[in-house]
KEKE-3310 file (N, C-alpha, C; in steps of 0.2 Angstrom, whole numbers, plus 5000, padded with zeros to 4 digits):
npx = (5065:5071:5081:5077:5082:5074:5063:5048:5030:5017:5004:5005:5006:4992:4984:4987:4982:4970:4961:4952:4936:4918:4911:4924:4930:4942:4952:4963:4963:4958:4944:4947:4954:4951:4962:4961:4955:4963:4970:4980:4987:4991:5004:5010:5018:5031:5042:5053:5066:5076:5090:5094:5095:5082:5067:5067:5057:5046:5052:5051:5038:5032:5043:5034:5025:5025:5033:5045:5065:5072:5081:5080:5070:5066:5060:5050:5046:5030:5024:5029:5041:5046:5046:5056:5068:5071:5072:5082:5092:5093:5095:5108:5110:5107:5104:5093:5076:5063:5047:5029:5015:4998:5002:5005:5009:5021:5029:5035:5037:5049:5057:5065:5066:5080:5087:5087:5082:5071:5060:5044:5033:5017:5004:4988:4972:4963:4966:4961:4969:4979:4993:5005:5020:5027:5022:5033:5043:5047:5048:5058:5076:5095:5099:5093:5091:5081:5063:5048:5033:5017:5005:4993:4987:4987:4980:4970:4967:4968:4974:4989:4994:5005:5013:5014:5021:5033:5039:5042:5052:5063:5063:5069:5080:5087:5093:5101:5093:5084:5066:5056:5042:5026:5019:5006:4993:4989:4989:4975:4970:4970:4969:4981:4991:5005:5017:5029:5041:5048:5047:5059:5079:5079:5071:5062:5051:5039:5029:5014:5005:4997:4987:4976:4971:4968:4976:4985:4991:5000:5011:5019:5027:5036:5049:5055:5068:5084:5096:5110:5105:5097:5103:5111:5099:5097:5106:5104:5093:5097:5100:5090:5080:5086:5082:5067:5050:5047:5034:5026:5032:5029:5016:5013:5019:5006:4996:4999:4999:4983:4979:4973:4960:4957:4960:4949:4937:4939:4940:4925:4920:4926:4922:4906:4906:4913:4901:4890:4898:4898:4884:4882:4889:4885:4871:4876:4878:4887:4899:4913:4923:4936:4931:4938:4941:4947:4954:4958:4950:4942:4944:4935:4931:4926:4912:4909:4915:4921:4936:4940:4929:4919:4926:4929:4914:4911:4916:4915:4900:4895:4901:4911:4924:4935:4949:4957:4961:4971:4982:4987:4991:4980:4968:4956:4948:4943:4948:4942:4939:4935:4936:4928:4917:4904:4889:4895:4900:4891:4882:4893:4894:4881:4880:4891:4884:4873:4879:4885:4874:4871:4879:4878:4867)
npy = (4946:4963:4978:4992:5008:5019:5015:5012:5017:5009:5008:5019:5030:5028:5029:5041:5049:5042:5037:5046:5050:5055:5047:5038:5025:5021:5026:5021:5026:5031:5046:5062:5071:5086:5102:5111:5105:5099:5111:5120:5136:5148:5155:5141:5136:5134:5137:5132:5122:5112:5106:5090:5073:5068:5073:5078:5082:5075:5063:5057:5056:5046:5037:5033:5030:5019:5013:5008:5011:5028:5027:5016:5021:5028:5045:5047:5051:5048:5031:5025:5032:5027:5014:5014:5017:5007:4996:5000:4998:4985:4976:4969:4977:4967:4955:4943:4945:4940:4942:4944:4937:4940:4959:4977:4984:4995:4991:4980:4986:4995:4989:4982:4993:4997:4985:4973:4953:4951:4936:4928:4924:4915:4922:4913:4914:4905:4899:4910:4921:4921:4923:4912:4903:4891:4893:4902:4896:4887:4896:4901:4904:4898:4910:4921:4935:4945:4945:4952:4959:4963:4967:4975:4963:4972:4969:4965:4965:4957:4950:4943:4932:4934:4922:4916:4929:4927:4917:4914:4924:4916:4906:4915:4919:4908:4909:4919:4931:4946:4953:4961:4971:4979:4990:5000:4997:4992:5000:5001:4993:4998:4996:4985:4984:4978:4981:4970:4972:4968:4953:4948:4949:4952:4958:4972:4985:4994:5011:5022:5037:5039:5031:5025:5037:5048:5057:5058:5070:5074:5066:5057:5044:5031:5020:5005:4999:4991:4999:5001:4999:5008:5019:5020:5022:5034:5038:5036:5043:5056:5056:5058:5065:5077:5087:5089:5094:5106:5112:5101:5093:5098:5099:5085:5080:5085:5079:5065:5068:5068:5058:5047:5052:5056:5042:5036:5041:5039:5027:5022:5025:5018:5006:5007:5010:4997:4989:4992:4988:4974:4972:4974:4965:4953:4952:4949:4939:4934:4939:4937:4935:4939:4941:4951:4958:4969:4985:4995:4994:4981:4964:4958:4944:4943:4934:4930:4936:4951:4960:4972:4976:4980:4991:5001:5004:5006:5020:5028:5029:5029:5036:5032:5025:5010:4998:4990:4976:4970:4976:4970:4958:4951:4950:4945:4952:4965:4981:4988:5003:5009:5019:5030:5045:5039:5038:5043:5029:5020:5025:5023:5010:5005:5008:5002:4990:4991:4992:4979:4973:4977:4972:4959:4956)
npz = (4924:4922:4928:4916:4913:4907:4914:4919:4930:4924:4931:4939:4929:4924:4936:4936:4926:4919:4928:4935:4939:4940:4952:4959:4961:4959:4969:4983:4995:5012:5012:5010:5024:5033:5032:5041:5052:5058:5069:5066:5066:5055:5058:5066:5056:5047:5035:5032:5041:5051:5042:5042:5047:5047:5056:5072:5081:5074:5072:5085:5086:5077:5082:5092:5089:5083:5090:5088:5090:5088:5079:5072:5063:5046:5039:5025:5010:5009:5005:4995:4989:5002:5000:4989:4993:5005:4993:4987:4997:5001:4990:4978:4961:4948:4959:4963:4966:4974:4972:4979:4971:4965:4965:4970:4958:4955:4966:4960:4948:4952:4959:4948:4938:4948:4947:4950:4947:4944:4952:4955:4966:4972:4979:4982:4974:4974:4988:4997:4994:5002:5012:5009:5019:5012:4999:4996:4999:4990:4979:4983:4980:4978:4975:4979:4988:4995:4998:4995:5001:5002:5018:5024:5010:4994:4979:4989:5002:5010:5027:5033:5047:5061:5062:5051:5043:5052:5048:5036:5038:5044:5034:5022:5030:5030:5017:5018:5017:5015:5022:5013:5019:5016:5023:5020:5019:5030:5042:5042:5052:5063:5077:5088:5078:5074:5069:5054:5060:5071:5070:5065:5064:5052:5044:5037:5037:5029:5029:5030:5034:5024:5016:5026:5034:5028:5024:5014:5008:5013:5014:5022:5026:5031:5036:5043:5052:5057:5063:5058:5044:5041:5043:5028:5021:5024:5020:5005:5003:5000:4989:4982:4988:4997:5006:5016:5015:5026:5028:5029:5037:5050:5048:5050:5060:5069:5065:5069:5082:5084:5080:5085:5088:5074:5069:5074:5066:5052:5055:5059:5046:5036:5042:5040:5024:5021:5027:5016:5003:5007:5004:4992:4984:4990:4982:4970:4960:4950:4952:4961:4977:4990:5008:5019:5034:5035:5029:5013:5002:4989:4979:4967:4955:4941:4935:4921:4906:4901:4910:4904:4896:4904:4912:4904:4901:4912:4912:4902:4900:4915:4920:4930:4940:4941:4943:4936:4934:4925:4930:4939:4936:4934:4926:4924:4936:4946:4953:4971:4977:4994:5003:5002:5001:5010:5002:4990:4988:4987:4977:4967:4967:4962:4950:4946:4946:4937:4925:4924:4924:4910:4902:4903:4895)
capx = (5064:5078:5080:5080:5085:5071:5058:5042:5025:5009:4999:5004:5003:4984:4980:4986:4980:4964:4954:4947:4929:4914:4911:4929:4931:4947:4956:4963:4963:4952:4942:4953:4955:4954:4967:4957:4955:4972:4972:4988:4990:4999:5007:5014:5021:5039:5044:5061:5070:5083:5093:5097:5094:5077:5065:5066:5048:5044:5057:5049:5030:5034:5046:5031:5016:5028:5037:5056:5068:5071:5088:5078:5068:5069:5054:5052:5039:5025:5027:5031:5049:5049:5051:5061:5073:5073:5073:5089:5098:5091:5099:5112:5109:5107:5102:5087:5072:5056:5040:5021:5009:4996:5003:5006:5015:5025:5034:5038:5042:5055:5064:5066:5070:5084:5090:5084:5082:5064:5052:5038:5028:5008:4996:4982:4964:4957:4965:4957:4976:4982:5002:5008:5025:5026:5022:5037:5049:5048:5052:5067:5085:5101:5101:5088:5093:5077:5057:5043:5024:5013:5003:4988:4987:4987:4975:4965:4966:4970:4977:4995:4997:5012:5016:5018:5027:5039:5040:5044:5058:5066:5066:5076:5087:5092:5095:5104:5088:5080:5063:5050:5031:5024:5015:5003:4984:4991:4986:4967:4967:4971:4970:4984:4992:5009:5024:5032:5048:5049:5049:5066:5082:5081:5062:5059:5044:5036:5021:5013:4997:4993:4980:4969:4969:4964:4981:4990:4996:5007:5016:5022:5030:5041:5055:5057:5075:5090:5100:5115:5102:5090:5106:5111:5094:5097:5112:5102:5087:5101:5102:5085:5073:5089:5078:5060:5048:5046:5029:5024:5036:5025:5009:5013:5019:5002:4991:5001:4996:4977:4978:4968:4953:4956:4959:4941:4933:4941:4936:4919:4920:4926:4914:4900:4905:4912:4894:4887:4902:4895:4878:4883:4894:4879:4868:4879:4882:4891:4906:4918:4927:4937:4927:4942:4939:4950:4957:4950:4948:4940:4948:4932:4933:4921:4913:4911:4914:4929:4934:4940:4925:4916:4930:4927:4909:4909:4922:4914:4893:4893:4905:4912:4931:4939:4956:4958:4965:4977:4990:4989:4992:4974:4963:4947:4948:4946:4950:4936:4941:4929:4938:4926:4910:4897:4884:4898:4902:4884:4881:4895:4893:4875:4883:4895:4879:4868:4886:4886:4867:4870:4886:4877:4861)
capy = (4953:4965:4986:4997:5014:5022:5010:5019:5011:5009:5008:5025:5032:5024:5032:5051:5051:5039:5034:5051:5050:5057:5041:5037:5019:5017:5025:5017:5029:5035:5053:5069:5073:5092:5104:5116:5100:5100:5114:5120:5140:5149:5157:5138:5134:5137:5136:5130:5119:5108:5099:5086:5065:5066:5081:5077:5078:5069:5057:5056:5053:5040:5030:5033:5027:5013:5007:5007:5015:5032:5027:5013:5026:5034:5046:5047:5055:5042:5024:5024:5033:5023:5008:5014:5017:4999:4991:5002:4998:4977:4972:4977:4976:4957:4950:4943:4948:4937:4945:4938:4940:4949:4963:4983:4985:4997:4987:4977:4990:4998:4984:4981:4998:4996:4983:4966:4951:4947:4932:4930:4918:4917:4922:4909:4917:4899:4900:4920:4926:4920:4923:4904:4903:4885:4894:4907:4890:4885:4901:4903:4899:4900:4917:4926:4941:4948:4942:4957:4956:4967:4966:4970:4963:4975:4975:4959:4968:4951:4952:4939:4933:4934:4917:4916:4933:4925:4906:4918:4929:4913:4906:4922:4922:4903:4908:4925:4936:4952:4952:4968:4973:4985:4989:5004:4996:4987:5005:5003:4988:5003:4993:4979:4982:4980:4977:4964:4975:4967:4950:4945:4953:4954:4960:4980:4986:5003:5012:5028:5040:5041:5027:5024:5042:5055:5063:5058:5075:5076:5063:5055:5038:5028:5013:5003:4994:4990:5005:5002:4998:5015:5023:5017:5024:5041:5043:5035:5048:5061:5058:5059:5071:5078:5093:5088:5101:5107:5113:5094:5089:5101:5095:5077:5078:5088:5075:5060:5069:5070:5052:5041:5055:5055:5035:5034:5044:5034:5017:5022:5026:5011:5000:5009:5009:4990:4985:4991:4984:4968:4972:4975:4958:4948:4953:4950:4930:4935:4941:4933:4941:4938:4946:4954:4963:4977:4986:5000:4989:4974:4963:4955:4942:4942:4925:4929:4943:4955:4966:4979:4980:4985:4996:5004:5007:5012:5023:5030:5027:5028:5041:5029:5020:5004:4998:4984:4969:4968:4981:4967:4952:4946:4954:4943:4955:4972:4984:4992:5008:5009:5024:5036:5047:5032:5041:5041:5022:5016:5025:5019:5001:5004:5009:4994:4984:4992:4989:4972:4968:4977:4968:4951:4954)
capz = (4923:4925:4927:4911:4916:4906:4914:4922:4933:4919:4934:4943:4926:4924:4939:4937:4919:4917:4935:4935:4937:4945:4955:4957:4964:4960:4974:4986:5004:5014:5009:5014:5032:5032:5034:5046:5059:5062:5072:5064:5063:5049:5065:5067:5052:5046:5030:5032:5046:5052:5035:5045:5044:5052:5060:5079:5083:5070:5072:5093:5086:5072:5084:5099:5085:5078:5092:5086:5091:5084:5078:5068:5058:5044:5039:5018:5007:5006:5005:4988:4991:5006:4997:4984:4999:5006:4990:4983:5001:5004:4986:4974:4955:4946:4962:4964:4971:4975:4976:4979:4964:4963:4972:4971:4953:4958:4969:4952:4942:4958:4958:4941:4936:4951:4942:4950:4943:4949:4952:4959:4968:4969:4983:4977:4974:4979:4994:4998:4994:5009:5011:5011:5017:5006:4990:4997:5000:4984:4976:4983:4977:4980:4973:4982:4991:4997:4997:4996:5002:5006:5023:5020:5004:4989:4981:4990:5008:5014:5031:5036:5053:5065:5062:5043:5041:5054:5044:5028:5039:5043:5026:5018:5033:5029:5013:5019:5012:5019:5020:5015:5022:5014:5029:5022:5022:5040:5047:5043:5055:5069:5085:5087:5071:5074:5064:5057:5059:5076:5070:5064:5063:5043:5042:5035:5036:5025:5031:5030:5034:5016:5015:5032:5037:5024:5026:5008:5005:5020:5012:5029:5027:5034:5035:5050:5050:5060:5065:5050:5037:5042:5039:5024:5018:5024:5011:4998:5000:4999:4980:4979:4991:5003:5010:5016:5016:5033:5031:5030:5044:5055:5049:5049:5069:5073:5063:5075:5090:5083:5077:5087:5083:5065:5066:5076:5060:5047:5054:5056:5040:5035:5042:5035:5017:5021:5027:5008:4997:5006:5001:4983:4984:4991:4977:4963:4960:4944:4956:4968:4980:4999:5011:5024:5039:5035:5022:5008:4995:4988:4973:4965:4950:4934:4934:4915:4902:4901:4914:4901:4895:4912:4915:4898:4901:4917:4913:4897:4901:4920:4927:4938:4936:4947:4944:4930:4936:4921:4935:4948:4932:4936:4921:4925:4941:4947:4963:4969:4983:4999:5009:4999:5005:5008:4998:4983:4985:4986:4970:4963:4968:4960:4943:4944:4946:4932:4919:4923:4920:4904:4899:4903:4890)
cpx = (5070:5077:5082:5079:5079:5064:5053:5035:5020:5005:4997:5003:4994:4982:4980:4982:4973:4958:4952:4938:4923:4912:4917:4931:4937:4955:4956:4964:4958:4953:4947:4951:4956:4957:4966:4956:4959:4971:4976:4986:4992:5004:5013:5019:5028:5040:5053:5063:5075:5084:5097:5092:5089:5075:5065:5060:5046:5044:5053:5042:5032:5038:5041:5025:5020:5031:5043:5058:5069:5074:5084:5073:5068:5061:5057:5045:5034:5026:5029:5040:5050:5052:5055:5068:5076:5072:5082:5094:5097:5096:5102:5109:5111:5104:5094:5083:5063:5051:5033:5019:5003:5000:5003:5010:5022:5031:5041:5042:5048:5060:5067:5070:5078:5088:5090:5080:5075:5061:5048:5034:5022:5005:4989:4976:4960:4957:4964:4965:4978:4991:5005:5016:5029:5029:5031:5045:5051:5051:5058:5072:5090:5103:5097:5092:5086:5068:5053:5037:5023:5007:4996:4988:4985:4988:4969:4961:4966:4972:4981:4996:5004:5016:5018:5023:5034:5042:5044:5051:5064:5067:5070:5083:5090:5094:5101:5101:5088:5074:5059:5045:5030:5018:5007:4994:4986:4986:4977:4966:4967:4971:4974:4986:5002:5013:5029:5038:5051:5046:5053:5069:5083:5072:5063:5053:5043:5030:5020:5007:4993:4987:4972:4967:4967:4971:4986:4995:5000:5014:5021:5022:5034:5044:5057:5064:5078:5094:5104:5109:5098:5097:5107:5105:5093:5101:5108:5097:5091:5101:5093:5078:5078:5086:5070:5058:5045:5039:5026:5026:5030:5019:5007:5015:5012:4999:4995:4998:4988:4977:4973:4959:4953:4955:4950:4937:4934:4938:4929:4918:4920:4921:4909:4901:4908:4906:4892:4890:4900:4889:4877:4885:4887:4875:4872:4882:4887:4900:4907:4921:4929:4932:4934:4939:4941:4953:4954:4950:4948:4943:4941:4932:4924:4922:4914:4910:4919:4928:4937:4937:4919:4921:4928:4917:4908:4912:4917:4906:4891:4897:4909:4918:4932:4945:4955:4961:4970:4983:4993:4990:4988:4969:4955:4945:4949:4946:4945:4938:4935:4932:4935:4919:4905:4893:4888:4900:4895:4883:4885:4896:4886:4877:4887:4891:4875:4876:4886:4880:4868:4874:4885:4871:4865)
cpy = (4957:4973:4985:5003:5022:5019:5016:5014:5012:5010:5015:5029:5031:5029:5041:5051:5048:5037:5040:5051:5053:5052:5039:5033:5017:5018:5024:5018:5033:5042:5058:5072:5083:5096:5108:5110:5099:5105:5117:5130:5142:5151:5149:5136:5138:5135:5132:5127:5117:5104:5095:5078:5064:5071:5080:5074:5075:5064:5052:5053:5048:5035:5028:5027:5021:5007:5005:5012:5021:5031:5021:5016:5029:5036:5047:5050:5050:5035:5022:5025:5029:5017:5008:5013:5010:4994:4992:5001:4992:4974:4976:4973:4971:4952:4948:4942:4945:4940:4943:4943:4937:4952:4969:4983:4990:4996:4981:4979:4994:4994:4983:4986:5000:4990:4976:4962:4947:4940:4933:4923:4921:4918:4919:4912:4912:4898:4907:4921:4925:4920:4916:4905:4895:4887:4900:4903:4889:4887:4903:4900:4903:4909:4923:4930:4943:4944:4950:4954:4962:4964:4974:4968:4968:4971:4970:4961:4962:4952:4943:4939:4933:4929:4914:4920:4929:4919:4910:4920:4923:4911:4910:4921:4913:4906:4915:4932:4941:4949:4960:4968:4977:4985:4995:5004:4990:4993:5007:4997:4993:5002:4987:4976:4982:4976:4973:4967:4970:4958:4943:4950:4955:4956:4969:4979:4995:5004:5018:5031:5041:5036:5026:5032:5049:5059:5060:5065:5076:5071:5058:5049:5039:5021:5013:4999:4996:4996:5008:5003:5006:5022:5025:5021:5029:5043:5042:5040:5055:5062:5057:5065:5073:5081:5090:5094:5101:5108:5105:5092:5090:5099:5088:5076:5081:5082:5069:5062:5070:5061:5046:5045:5054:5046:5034:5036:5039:5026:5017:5021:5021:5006:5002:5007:4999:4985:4985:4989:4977:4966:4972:4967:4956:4947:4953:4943:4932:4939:4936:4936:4937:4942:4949:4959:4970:4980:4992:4998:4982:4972:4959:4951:4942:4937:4926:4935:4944:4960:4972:4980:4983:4988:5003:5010:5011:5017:5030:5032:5030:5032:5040:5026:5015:5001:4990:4981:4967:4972:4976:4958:4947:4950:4949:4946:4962:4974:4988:4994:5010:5014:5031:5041:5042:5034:5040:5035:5019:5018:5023:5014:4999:5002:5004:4991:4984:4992:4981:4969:4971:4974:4962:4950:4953)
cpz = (4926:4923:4919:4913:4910:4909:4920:4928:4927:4924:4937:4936:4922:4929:4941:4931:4918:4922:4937:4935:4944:4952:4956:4965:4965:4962:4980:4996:5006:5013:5015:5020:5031:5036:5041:5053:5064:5067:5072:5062:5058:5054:5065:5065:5050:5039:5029:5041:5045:5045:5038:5045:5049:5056:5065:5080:5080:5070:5079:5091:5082:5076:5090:5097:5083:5083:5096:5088:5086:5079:5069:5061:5054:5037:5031:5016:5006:5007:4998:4988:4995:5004:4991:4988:5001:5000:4986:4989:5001:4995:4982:4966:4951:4954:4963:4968:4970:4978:4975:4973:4965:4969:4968:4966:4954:4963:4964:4949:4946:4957:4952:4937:4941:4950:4944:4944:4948:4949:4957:4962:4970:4978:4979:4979:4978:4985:4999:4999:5000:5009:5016:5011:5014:5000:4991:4998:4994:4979:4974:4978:4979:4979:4977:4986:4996:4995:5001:4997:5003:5012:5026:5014:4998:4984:4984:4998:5014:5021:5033:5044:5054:5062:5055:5042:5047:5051:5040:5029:5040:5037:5024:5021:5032:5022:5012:5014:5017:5018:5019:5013:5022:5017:5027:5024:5029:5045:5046:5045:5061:5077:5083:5081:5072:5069:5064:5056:5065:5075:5068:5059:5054:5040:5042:5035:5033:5030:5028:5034:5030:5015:5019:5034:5035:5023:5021:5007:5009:5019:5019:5030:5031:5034:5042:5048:5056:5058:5058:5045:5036:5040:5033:5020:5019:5019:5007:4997:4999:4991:4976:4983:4999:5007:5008:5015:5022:5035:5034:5034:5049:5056:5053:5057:5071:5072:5068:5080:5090:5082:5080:5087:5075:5063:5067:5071:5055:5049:5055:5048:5035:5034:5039:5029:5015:5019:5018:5003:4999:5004:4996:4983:4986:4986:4968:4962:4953:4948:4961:4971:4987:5003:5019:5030:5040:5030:5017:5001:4994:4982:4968:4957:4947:4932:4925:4912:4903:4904:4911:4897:4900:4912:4908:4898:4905:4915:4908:4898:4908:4925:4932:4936:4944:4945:4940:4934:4932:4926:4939:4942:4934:4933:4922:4932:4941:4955:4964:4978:4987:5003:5006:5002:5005:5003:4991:4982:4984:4979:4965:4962:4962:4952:4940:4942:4938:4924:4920:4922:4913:4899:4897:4898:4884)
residu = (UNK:UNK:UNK:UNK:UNK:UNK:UNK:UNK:UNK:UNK:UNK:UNK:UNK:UNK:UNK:UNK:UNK:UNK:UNK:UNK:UNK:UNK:UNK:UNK:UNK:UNK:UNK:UNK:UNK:UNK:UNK:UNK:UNK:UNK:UNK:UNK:UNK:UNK:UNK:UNK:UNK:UNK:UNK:UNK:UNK:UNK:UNK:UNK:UNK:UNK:UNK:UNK:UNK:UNK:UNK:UNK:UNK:UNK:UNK:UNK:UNK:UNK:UNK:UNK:UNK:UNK:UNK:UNK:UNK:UNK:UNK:UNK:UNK:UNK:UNK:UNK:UNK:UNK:UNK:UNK:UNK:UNK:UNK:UNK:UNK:UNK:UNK:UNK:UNK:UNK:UNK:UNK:UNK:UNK:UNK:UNK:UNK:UNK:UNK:UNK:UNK:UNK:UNK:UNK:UNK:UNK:UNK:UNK:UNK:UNK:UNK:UNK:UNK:UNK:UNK:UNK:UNK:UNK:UNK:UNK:UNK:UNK:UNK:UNK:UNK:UNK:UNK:UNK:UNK:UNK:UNK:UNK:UNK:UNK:UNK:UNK:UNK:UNK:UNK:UNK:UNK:UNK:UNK:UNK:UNK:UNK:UNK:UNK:UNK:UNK:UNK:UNK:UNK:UNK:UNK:UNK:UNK:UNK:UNK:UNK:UNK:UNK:UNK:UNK:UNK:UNK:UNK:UNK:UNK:UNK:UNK:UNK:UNK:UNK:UNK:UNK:UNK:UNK:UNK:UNK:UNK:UNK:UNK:UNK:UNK:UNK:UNK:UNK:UNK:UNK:UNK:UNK:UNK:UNK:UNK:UNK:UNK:UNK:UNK:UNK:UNK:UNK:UNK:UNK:UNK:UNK:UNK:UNK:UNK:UNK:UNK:UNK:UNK:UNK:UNK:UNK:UNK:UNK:UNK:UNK:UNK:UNK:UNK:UNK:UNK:UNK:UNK:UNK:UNK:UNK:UNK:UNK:UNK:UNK:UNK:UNK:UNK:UNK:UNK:UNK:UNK:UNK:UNK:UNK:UNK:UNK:UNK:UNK:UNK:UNK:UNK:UNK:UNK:UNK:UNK:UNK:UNK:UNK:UNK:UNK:UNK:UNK:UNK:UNK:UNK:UNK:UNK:UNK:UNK:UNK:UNK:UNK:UNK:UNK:UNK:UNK:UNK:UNK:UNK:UNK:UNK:UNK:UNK:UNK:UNK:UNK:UNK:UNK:UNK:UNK:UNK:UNK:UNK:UNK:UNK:UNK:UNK:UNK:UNK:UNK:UNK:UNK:UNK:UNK:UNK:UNK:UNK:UNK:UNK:UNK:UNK:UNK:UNK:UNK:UNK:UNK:UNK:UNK:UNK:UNK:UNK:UNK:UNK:UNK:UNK:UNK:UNK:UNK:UNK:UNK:UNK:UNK:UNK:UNK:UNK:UNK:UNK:UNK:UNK:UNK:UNK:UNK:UNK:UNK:UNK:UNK:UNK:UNK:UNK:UNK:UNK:UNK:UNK:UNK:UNK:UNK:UNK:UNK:UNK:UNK:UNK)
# end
């Protein structure tokens, strides 16, 4: 697979245009942190700051909550930009770029529209999506440039130890790769979640605040990297988002300084609507699924029947949508988003359930 220059995501188009639903299973971050919490003034807010390679404060909270040095940082709109950022600075165009399958399409279609010559090796269902660095040996070849994962898994929520993303970072670095972890369901493990930035010198890491913590609009990603490389990816976001918007700078340093209360809300939250995706899962032998300890989505497979005709119904019958498994090149599966008000996941876990007794008569 290789860029064309009019190339797009199907998936992010699916999800502005068609996951719409009163029930609406099939996003993927916890429910919205509201504005008034922050404690943010209009008094505090500026509409305009420093146009310079990085807000300070920002730059100071993000290196405090991360880690890395500040120099290693560079803050970007969401995790989406972020990896467009580290994938247009980690390879140049023809070289190829090995990424696990299933994963985050978008990651696919970035690279590809960037002008990589992709493959892919498998995260096995049989073995619960586990990141094998074996299956990521094998992949390789002389050609490789780079090896992509996500950690946690999107969309299986899997969780990678230490000791594999380091197995993975040395392979690449035998073969004179990078490696990138797309860190952003890492932050709904929220205790002892640290990055694999910090473990070998060819390892980048993404993140953001947009999935565990209610705070998508704030757009407040980030790229961990080696000093040069983070540069590097200041110029490149110069040809694409030179001037941030400051009001979100300002937000995005208060909501850092509020973070370990807004995380404590969220992982409640979490577990709660975990516990009842378990209780739906228990009571549905017609499904399979991993059971992961963290993460805001589950990937479950349909022992029999088409899962775009449950999507269809739900969709059409039931008020409710969940995310096709044809985005993640695993159509006998779909994603089902747990970071929503418990009361609107239980109802639409119910509605899953009453779609698939009527699918199976």
């Amino acid at each position: 697979m290789t860029g064309r220059r009019d190339a797009g995501s199907p998936y992010m188009e699916w999800a502005k245009l068609r996951s719409r639903a009163r029930f609406n299973l099939a996003t993927s971050g916890v429910a919205d942190y509201p504005l008034a919490r922050l404690a943010v003034s209009l008094g505090d807010l500026e509409i305009n700051g420093p146009t310079i390679y990085g807000y300070a404060p920002l730059q100071d909270r993000l290196s405090r909550k991360t880690g890395a040095p500040p120099e290693s940082v560079v803050a970007a709109t969401g995790t989406s930009l972020a990896n467009h950022l580290a994938l247009a600075a980690l390879f140049e165009p023809g070289d190829e770029v090995l990424i696990e399958q299933p994963t985050y399409e978008l990651l696919v279609s970035t690279a590809a529209y960037l002008g990589a010559s992709v493959r892919r090796f498998r995260r096995r269902p049989e073995h619960g999506f586990a990141l094998d660095p074996e299956e990521v040996e094998r992949a390789t070849t002389p050609a490789t440039r780079l090896v992509v994962v996500t950690n946690l898994h999107n969309p299986s929520s899997v969780r990678a130890d230490d000791a594999a993303l380091s197995e993975i970072a040395r392979i690449a670095a035998r073969r004179g790769a990078a490696v990138l972890v797309d860190e952003v369901y890492l932050e709904t493990c929220f205790e002892g979640a640290r990055s694999a930035f910090f473990l070998g010198d060819n390892v980048v890491a993404t993140g953001s605040l947009t999935k565990a913590y209610g705070l998508s609009g704030l757009r407040c990603g980030w790229i961990l990297a080696p000093a040069e490389l983070a540069t590097r990816m200041w110029r490149i976001n110069d040809l694409y988002a030179a001037t941030p918007a400051h009001p979100a700078e300002l937000l995005s340093a208060a909501a850092l300084d509020r973070l370990p209360e807004i995380a404590a809300e969220a992982r409640a939250r979490l577990d709660r609507n975990r516990r009842a995706l378990e209780a739906f899962l228990d009571g549905r032998p017609d499904l399979e699924a991993p059971r992961p300890r963290w993460g805001t989505t589950s990937f479950p497979r349909l022992l029999a029947g088409s899962v775009d005709d449950l999507c269809a119904k739900l969709r059409d019958e039931y008020e409710t949508s969940v995310v096709p498994g044809g985005f993640f090149d695993m159509p006998d599966r779909f994603r089902i988003g747990i970071g929503g008000e418990t009361a609107d996941l239980e109802e639409g876990l119910r509605r899953v359930g009453r779609a698939l007794d009527e699918l199976a008569r």
